[in-house]
ZADO-1210 file (C-alpha; in nm, 4 decimals, padded with zeros to 6 digits):
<atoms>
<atom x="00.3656" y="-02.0164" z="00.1043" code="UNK" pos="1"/>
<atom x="00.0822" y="-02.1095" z="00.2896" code="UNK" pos="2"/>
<atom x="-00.3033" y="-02.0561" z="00.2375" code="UNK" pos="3"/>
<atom x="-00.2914" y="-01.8622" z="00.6093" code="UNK" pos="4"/>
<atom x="00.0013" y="-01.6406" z="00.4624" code="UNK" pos="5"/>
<atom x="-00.0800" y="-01.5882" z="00.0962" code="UNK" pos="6"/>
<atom x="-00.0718" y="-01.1771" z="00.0430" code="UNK" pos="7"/>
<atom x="-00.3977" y="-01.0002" z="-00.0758" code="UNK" pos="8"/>
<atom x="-00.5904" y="-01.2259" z="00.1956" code="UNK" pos="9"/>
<atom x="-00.6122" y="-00.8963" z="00.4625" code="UNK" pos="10"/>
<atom x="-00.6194" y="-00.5365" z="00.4658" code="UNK" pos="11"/>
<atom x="-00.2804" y="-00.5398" z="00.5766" code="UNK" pos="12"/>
<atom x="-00.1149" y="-00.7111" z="00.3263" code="UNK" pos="13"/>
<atom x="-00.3331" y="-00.5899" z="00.0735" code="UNK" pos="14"/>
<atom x="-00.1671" y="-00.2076" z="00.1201" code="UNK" pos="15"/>
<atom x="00.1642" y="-00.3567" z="00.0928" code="UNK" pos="16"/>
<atom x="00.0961" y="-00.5674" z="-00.1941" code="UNK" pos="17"/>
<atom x="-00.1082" y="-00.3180" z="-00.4140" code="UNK" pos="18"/>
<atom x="00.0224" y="00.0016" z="-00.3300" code="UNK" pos="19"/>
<atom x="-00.1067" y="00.3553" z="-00.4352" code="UNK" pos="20"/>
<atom x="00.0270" y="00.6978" z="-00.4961" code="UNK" pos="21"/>
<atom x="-00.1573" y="01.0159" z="-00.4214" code="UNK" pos="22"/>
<atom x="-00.0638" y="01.4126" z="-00.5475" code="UNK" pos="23"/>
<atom x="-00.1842" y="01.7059" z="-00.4109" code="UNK" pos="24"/>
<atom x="-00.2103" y="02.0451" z="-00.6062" code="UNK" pos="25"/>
<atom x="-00.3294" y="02.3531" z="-00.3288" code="UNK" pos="26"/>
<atom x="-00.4290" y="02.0683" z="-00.0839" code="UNK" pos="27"/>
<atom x="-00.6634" y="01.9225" z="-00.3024" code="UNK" pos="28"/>
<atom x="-00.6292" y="01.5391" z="-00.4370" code="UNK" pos="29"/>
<atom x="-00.5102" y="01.5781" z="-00.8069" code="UNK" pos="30"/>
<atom x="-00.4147" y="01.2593" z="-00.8836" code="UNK" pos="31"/>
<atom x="-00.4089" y="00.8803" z="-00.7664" code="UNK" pos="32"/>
<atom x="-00.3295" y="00.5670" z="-00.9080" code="UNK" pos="33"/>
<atom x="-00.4114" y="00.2457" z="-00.7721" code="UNK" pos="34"/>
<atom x="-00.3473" y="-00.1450" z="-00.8488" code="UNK" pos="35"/>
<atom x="-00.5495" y="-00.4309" z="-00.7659" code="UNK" pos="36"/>
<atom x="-00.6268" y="-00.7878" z="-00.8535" code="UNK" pos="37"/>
<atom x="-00.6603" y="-00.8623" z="-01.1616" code="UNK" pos="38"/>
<atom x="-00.8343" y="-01.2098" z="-01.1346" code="UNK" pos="39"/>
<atom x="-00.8960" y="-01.4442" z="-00.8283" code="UNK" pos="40"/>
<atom x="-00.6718" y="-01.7089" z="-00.9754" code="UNK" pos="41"/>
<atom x="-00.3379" y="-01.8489" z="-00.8846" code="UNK" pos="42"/>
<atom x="-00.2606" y="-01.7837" z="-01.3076" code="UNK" pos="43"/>
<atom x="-00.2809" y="-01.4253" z="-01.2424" code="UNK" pos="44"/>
<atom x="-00.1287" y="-01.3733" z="-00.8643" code="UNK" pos="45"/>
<atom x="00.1306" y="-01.1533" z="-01.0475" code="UNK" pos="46"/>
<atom x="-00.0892" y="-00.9560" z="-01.2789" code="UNK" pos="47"/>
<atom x="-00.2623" y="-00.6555" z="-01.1591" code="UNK" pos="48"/>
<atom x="-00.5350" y="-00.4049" z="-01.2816" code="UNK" pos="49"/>
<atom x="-00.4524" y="-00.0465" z="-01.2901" code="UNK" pos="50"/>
<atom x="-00.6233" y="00.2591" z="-01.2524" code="UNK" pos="51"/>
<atom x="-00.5364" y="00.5892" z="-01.3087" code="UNK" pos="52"/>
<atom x="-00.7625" y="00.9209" z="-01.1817" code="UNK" pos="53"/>
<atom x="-00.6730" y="01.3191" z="-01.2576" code="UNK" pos="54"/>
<atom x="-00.8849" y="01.5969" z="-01.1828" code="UNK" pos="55"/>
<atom x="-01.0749" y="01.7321" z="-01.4204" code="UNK" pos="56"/>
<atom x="-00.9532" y="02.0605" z="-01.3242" code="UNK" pos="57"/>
<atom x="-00.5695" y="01.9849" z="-01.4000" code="UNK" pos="58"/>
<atom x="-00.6213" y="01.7638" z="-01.7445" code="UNK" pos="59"/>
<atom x="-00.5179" y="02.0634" z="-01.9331" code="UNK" pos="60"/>
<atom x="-00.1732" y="02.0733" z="-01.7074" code="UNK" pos="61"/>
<atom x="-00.0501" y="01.7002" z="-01.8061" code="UNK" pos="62"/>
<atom x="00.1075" y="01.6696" z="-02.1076" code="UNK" pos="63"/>
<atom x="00.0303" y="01.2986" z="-02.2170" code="UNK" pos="64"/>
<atom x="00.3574" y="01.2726" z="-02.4437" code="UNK" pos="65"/>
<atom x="00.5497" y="01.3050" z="-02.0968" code="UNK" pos="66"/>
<atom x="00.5607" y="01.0343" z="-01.8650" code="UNK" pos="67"/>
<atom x="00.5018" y="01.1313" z="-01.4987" code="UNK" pos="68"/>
</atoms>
């Protein structure tokens, strides 16, 4: 792999590399969950740093002993 080619480097390859999901409830945004770098090191190219957002409005609806 070369410097020129290494993924994360664009926008491009950035969406394909960290991807993110996105639920709608009633055409509103509900949920999302994101990855991205974790650290600008070649150590960490395959760790990643998640994050996780649910309305405020819909806590009450997840039950956090069930997976999604």
């Amino acid at each position: 792999m070369t410097k020129q080619s290494k993924p994360g480097k664009d926008k491009n390859s950035d969406i394909e590399r960290y991807p993110y999901l996105v639920a709608e409830l009633s055409g509103q945004i509900a949920v999302y969950a994101y990855v991205g770098p974790f650290h600008d090191r070649p150590a960490y190219d395959w760790s990643v740093e998640t994050s996780i957002y649910v309305d405020r409005n819909i806590r009450h609806m997840v039950d956090p002993e069930r997976p999604f």
